[in-house]
N, C-alpha and C positions, 0 to 999 in steps of 0.2 A: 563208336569209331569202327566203321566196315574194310580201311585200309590199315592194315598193318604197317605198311612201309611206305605208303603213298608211291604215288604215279613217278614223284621225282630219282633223277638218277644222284647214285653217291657218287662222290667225289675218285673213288676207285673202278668204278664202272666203264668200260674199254669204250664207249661211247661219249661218255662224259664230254670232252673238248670238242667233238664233231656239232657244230653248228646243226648240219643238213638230217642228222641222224635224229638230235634233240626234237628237230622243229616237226620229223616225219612220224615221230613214236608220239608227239604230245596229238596230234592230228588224228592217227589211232586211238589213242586211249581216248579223246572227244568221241571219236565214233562210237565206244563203244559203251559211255556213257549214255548216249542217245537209247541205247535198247532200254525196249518196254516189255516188262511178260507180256506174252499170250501173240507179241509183234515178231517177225522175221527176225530174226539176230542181223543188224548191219555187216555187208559184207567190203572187204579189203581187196581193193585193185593193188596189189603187191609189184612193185618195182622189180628191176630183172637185177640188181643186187642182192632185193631181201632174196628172189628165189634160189638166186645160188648158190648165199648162207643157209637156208632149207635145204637144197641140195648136195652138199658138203656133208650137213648133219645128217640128211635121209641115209646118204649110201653107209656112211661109216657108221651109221646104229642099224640096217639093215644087214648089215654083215656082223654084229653084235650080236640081233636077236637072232639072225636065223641059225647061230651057236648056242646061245649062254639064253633063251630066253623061255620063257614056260610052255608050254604044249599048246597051251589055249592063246596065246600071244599069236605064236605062228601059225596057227588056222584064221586068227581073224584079220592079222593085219592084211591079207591079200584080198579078204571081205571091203576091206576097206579102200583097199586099192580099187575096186571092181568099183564100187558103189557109191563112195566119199570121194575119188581125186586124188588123195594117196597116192604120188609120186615125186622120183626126184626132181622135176622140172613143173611141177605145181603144188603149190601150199593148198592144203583144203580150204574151204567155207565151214565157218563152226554151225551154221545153219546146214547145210548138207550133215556134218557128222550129226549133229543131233537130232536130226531127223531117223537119221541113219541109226544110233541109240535106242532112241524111244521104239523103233517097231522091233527093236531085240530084248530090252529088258525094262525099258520105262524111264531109263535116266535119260538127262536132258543135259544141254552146254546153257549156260551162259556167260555173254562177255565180261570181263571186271578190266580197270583203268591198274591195276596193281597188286600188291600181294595181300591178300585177305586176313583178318585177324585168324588165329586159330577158331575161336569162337564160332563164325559166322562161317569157314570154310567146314566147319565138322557140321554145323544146322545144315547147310547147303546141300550134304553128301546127305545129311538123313533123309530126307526128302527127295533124292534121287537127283540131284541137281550140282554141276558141276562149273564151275568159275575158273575158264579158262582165255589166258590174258592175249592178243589176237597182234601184238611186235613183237619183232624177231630180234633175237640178239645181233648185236653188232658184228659186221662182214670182220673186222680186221683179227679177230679170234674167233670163229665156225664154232670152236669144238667147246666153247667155253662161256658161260654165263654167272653171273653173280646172283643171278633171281630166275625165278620161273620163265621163260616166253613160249613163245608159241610152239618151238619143237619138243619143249620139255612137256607143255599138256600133250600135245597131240600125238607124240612119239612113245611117251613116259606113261602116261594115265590113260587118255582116250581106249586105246584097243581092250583093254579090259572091264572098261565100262560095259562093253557090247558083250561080254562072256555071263550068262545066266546066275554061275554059280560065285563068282564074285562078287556081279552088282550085287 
């Protein structure tokens, strides 16, 4: 079993009742079911609602980290800005970031439809390989998710992938 929690949403999930939300994240997770190693990671034409749910969460955790966040965090997230897309008014491509990875330390993204078991999320990381899920949390709570998405990998975990002495 590779999903711990599967793709679907619970019944307390701030999304949950939205029709447009349901039918737009099950449409991502197909996409990203489609990736094959060794192929492009499919990329996300993101709506001008998901970005300014990204953009809500960018500003308010970039005034976070540039306080409370590791030395190494805040040298690389502006790497990333520079190089990944890394801004408030665009969500990256996990293909740009993990490109972007691999010529720093060798780790890579890949897309997953949902929350990974423990199991297969700790194999993934030994191998340098990281499963990160490419929907965003729902607009009507920014600051809030019940599961991982995509600000939590890319805001959360990505920028330290790229630090030497972490990966």
């Amino acid at each position: 079993k590779t999903l711990d929690a599967g793709a679907e949403l619970e019944s307390d999930h701030p999304g949950f009742n939205d029709k447009e939300y349901r039918d737009r994240r099950t449409m991502i997770v197909a996409n990203a079911a489609k990736d094959r190693h060794g192929e492009s990671i499919p990329r996300v034409q993101y709506t001008a609602e998901e970005t300014a749910t990204w953009g809500t969460v960018y500003s308010k955790l970039r005034d976070y980290t540039a306080k409370y966040a590791v030395p190494q965090y805040n040298e690389i997230l502006p790497l990333m800005e520079q190089h990944c897309g890394y801004a408030e008014d665009n969500i990256p491509q996990l293909q740009d970031i993990s490109d972007f990875l691999d010529s720093r330390t060798g780790f890579t993204l890949r897309p997953v439809g949902g929350l990974l078991s423990a199991r297969d999320f700790l194999n993934a990381l030994a191998f340098r390989v990281f499963f990160s899920t490419q929907y965003i949390r729902h607009h009507s709570v920014p600051l809030y998710t019940p599961e991982p998405d995509i600000c939590h990998e890319l805001m959360g975990h990505a920028p330290m992938f790229a630090d030497p002495d972490f990966a």
